[in-house]
N, C-alpha and C positions, 0 to 999 in steps of 0.2 A: 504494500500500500504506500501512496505517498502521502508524505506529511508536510502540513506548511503548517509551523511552529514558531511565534513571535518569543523574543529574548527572553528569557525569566530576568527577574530581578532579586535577588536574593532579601531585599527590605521587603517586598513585599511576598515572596514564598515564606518569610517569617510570619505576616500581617495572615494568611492563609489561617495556619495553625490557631492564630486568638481567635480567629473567625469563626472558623469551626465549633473550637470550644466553649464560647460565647453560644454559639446555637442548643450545640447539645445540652449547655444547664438551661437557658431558656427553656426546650422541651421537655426537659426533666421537671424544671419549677413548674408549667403547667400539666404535670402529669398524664402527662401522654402517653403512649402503649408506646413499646418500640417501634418506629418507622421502619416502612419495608419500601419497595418496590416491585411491583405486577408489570410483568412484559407482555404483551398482545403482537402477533405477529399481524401484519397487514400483508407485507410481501416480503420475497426473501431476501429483499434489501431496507425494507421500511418497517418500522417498529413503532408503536406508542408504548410509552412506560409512565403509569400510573404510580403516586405517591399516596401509597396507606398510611393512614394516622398521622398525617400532617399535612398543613395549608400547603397545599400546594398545586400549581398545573398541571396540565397532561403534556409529556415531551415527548415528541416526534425525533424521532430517531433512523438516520439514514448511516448506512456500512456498505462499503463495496471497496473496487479498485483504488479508490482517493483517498480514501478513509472514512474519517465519520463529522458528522452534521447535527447538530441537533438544532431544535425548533423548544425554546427555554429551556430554565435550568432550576428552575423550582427555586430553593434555599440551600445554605452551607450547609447543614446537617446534613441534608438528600444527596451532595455530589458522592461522595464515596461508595452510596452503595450504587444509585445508577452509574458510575465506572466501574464497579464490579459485573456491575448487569452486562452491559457492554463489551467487557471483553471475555462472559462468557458467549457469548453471540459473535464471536471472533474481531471483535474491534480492538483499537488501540486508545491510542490519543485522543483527546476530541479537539480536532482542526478547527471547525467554525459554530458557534451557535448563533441563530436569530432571534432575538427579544420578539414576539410578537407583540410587548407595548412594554411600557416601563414598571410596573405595578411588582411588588416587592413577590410576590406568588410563582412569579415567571422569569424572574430576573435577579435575583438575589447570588441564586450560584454564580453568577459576573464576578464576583466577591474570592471567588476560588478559580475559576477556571481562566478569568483573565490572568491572574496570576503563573500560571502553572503553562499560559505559551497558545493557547485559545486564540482565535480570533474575534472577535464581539461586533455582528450582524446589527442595527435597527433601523428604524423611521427616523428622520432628522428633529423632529420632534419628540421623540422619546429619549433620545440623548440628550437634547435640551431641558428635558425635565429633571434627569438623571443628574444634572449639573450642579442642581441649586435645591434645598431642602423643600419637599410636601408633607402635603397633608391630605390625604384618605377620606373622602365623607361618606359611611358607611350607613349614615342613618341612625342607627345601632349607636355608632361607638363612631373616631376620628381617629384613625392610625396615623399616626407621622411615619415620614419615611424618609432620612437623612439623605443629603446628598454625596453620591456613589463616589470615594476613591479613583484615582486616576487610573489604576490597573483594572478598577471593574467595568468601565463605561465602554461603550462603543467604538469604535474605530475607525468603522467602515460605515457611512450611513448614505441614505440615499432619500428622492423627495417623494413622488410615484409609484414607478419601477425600476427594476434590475431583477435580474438573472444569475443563476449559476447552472458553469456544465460543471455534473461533482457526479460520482458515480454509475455514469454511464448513461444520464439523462437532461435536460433541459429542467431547472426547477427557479419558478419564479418568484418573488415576491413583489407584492402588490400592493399599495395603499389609496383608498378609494376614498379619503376623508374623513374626518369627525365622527368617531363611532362610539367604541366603550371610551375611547379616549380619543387623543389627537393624534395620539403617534401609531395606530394599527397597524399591524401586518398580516397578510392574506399569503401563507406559503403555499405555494400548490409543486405537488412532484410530478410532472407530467408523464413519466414513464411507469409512474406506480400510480397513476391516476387518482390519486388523493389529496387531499387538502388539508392544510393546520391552520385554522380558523383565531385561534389566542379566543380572549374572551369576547370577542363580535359574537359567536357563537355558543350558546349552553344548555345543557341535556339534563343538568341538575337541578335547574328552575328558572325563573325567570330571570333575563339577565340584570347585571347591574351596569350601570350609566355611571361614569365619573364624571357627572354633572358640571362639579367646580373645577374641574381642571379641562374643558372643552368637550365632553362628550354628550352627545346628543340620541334623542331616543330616534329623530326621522334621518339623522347620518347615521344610525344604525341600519337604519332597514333599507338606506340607498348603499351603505357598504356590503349586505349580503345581495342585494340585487346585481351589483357589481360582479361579486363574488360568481352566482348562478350562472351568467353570462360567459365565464373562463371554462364552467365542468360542463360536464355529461351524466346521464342518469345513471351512467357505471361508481362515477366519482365514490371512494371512499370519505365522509368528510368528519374531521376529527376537533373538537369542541377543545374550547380553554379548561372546560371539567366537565365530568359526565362521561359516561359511555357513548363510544366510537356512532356514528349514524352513518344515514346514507342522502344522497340528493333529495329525495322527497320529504324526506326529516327537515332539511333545511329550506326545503319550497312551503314547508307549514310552518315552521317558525317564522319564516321571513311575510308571510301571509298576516297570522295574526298578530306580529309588531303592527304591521301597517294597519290593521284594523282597528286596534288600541291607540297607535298614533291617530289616527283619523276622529276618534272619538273622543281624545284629550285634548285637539283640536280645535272640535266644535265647543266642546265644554269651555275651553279658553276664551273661544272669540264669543262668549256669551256673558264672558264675566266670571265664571266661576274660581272661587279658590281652592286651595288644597284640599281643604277641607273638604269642598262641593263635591270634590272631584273622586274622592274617595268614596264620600256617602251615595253619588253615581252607581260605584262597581263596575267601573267598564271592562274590566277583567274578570267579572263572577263566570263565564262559561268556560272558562282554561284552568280556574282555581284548582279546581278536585286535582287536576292534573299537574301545575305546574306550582303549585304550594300558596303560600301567603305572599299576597303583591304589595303590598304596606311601601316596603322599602323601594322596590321598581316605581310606583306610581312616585315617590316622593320625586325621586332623583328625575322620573321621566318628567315629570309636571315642570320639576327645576330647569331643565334642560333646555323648555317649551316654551320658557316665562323668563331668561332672562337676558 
């Protein structure tokens, strides 16, 4: 395989290790079960690996002739075991990863694998956010997210598109605009006919909008319409969390966003507030199935209204 490998720095292969271990008493303080890793084969060069028992994304995982690829990188506690995953599936090194946004679930392991000679993949705006400290509005709760170390940030970024040939295929990514955030990525592998959606896309419930940091609930559903436009009904498409779908998965998601968007809409241009708009239910016929929208409508409403 060939490897393209940026310099280590020995300050920061040191800064690794606190990093790590900062992780592991964090998940110990909130008494979490031990983290694992679940591999799902897609094809016999494309992989999703799921993170059990902790916050974390679904990583897309590409191994062939070039090496290996992935599509996030969860947090510092998760890199060790998915590189174990990895090189039992005959991998090496991981050459490049692509942030599909900047959001600490999907891009934390920057924190380790920038370190250790990685590449770091993103949207030009999601390095720009990665720059300078956030903060999370979850509804719920406000997570802060410090801003990333110079070995963890991106490298390589781009505004739209770009390509790589890696593996023996054509694989794109895409940015169609204002979605869960501003800085989305849409990875498509066009030889293994699948897609890594990041959080535009979710199997687990309804999605969440990072409202205050540029993401919107109708640049949601014009970034999956985008999205629709690039596959084919073969498409494997694989979610920020949740289990793996397929094209028609993501032709009904991307369906009743727009019909929720359509009817936050109206309720808007009527005047209604948050409140209104909750007491409405304009997602009571998806609830049974997609859980409690409390939080989606807050962040959607926000999105719609400012």
């Amino acid at each position: 395989m060939k490897h393209f490998r940026k310099p280590q720095s020995p300050f920061y292969t040191a800064l690794t290790v606190l990093l790590f271990s900062l992780s592991a008493t964090g998940a110990r303080a909130q008494g979490n079960a031990e983290p694992r890793i679940e591999t799902m084969e897609v094809t016999d060069q494309l992989y999703v690996m799921f993170g059990i028992n902790a916050l974390a994304g679904n990583i897309g995982v590409s191994i062939g002739e070039d090496g290996v690829l992935l599509v996030d990188d969860q947090s510092p506690v998760m890199v060790p075991l998915f590189q174990e995953a990895i090189r039992a599936l005959g991998g090496n090194d991981i050459d490049f990863v692509i942030n599909t946004h900047w959001h600490f679930d999907h891009a934390d392991g920057n924190k380790v694998l920038g370190t250790e000679g990685t590449w770091i993949v993103a949207q030009a705006n999601s390095r720009r956010m990665l720059l300078r400290d956030q903060s999370i509005n979850l509804v719920s709760q406000i997570i802060p997210q410090p801003a990333y170390p110079p070995a963890a940030l991106p490298v390589i970024t781009f505004n739209d598109r770009m390509s790589f040939h890696f593996n023996g295929q054509q694989i794109d990514l895409l940015h169609a605009g204002e979605a869960h955030t501003t800085g989305d990525v849409a990875v498509i592998f066009r030889g293994d006919n699948a897609v890594h959606l990041g959080d535009v896309f979710n199997t687990s419930g309804y999605p969440f909008i990072d409202a205050d940091s540029g993401g919107s609930l109708p640049g949601l559903v014009a970034f999956c319409e985008a999205v629709l436009e690039e596959i084919n009904t073969g498409t494997v498409v694989i979610p920020g969390h949740g289990p793996i779908a397929g094209y028609e998965r993501l032709v009904d998601y991307t369906t009743t966003l727009a019909e929720i968007r359509d009817q936050l809409a109206a309720l808007i241009d009527d005047g209604a507030s948050l409140e209104d708009v909750i007491a409405a239910e304009p997602t009571a016929q998806w609830d049974a199935q997609w859980g409690d929208p409390s939080s989606f409508l807050n962040r959607a409403y926000a999105s719609m209204t400012r």
